[in-house]
C-alpha positions as CSV (number, residue, x, y, z in Angstrom):
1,X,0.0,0.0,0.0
2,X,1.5,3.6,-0.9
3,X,2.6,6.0,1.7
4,X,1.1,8.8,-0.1
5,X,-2.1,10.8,0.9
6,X,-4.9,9.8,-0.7
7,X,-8.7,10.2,-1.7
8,X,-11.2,7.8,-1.2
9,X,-15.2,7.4,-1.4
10,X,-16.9,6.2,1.3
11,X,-21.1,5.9,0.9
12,X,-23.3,3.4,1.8
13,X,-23.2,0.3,-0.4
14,X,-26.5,0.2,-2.3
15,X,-24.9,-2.8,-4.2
16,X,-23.2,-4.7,-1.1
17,X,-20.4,-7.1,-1.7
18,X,-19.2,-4.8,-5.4
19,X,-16.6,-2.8,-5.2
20,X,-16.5,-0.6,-8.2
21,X,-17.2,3.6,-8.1
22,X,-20.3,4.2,-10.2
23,X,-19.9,6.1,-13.3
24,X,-20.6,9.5,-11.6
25,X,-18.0,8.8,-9.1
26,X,-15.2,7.8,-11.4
27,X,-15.8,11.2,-13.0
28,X,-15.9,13.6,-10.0
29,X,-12.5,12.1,-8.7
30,X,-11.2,12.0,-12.6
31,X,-11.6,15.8,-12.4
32,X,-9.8,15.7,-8.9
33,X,-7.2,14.1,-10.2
34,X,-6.4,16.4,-12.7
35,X,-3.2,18.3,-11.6
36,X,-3.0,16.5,-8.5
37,X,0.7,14.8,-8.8
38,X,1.4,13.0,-5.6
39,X,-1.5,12.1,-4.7
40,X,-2.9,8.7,-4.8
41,X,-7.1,8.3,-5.4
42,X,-8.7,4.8,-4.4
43,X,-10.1,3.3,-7.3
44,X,-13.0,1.4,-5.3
45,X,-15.7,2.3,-2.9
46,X,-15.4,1.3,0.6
47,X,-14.6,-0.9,2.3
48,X,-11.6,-0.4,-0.4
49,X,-10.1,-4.7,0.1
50,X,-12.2,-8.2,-0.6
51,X,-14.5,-6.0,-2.7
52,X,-15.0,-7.2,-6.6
53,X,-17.0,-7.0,-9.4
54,X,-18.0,-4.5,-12.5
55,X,-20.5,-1.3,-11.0
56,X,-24.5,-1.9,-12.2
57,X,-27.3,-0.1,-12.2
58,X,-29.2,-1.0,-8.8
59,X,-33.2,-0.4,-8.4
60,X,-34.2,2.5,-6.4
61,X,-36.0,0.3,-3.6
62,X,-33.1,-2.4,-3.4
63,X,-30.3,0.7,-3.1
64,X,-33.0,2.0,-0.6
65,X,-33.1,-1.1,1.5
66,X,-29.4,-1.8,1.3
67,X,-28.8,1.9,2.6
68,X,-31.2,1.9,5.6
69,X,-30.2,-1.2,7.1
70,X,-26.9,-0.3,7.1
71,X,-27.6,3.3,8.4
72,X,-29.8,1.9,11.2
73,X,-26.6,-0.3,12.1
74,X,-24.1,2.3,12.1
75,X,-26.3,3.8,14.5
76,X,-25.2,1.0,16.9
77,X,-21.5,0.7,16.1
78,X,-22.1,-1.9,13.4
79,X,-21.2,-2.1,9.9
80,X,-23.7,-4.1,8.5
81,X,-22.6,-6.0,5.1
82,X,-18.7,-5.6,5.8
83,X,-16.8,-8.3,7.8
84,X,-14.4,-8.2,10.4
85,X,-11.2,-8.8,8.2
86,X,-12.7,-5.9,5.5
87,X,-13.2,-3.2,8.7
88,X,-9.8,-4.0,9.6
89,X,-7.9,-4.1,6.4
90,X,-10.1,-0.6,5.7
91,X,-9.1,1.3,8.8
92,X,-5.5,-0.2,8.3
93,X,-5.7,1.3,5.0
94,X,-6.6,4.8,6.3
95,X,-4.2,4.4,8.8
96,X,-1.2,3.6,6.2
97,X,-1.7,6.8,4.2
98,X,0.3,10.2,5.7
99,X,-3.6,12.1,5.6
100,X,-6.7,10.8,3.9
101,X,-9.5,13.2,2.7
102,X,-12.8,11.1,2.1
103,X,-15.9,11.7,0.1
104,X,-18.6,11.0,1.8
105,X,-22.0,10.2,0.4
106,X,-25.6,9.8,2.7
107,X,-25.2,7.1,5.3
108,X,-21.3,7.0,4.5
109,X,-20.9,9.7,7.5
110,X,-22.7,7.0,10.1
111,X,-20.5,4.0,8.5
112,X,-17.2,6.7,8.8
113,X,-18.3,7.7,12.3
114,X,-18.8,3.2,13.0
115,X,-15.7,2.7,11.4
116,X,-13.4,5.0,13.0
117,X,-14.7,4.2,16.4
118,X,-10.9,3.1,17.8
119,X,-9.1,5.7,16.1
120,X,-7.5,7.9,19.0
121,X,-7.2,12.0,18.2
122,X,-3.9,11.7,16.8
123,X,-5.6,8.7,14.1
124,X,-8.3,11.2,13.3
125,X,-6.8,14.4,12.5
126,X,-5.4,12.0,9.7
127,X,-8.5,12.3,8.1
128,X,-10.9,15.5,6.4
129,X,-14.1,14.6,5.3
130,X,-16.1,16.1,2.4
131,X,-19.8,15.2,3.0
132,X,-22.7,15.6,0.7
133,X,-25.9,14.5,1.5
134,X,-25.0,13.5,5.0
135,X,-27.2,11.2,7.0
136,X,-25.7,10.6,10.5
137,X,-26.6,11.1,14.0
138,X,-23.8,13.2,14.7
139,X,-20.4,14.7,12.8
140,X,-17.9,12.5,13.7
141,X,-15.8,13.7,16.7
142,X,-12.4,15.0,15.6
143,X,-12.9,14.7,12.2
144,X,-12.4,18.1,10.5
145,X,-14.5,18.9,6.4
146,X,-17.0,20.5,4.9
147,X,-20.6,19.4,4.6
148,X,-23.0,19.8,1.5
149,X,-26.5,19.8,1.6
150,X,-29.1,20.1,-1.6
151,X,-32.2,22.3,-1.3
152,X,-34.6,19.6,-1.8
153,X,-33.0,16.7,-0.6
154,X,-35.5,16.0,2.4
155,X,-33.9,12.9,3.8
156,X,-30.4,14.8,4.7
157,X,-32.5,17.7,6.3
158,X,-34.4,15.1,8.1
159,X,-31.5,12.8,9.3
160,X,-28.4,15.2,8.6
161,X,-26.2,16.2,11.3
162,X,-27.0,19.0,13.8
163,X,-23.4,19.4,14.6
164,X,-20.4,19.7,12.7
165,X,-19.8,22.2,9.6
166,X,-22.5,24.2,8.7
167,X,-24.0,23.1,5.9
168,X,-23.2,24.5,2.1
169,X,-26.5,24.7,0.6
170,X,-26.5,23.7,-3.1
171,X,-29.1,22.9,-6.2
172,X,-29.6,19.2,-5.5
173,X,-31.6,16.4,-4.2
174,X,-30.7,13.2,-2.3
175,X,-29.6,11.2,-5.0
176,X,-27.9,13.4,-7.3
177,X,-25.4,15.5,-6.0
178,X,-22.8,13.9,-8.7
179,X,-25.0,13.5,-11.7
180,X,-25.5,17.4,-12.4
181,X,-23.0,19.9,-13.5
182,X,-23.6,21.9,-10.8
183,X,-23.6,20.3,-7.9
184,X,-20.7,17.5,-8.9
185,X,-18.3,20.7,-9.1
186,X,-19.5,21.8,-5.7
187,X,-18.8,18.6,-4.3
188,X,-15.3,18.4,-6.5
189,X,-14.5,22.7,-5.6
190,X,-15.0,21.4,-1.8
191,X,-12.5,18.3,-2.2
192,X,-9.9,20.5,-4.2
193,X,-10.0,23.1,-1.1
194,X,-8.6,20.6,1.3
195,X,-5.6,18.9,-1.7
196,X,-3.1,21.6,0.0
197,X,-3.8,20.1,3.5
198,X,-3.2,16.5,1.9
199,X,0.4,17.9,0.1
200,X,1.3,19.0,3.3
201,X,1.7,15.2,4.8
């Protein structure tokens, strides 16, 4: 595993057990990458190891379900769908790279705030987030970033974090903070803000 800092999505798994960023993902960090020398971007979505398979298309309801149950574990501390082995390797991985910033997607906060659970201060202030769409209980402690939130995505209004960074408001809904021009270079302008802290590692 490279030493370097790195980028990495983390967002709840609407196709559990496939590893590969969709379409609009692979774009937004493309654009990241552009002029980014030095830095290293995960080409997988969490948990980043023992993850395969080609992205697909998943129906609404089934992403739906997928996403709530493993929201409502993360709630208790439990990352529902991901082994023991994967939530090891994936917080060694974080743990292996000088600083980390993540992007993180609706119930990928809760998952971040489940997975990081043993990380001490000095583990966390490895790691920035950029969240859009959040849907956590609370901003993880320690964790430094930059929250996005769509006027008419309901469910991040609803279930969003009270605490943490104010939210940036922006011309989205729930599922489609990546898919418009718009919003994806909100999200992207957000990420490139924090590519000087990375360097610095």
């Amino acid at each position: 595993m490279s030493a370097r800092p790195r980028v990495a999505f983390l967002t709840g798994q609407s196709d559990p057990g496939r590893g590969a960023l969709s379409p609009v993902q692979a774009a937004a960090l493309a654009m990241l990458a552009e002029r980014s020398d030095g830095i290293d971007f995960e080409p997988h979505q969490f948990p980043w190891h023992g993850v395969a398979g080609a992205w697909r298309p998943v129906p609404l309801l089934r992403a739906s379900l997928a996403n709530g149950r493993q929201y409502l574990g993360a709630r208790r501390g439990v990352l529902h769908g991901v082994s023991s082995a994967q939530c090891d390797a994936a917080r060694g991985r974080l743990l292996s790279a000088p600083r980390t910033l993540l992007l993180v997607g609706s119930c990928g906060l809760a998952l971040l705030d489940a997975l990081i659970a043993p990380f001490d201060d000095t583990d966390r202030a490895r790691l920035r987030v950029v969240a859009y769409g959040a849907v956590a209980p609370h901003w993880p402690r320690g964790i430094d970033g930059a929250q996005l939130r769509g006027d008419r995505d309901r469910i991040a209004a609803w279930l969003g974090p009270t605490d943490g960074p104010t939210p940036q408001r922006i011309a989205a809904g729930h599922m489609d903070y990546l898919d418009g021009e718009p919003s994806r270079n909100a999200v992207v302008a957000a990420a490139r803000a924090r590519l000087d802290w990375l360097r610095a590692a």
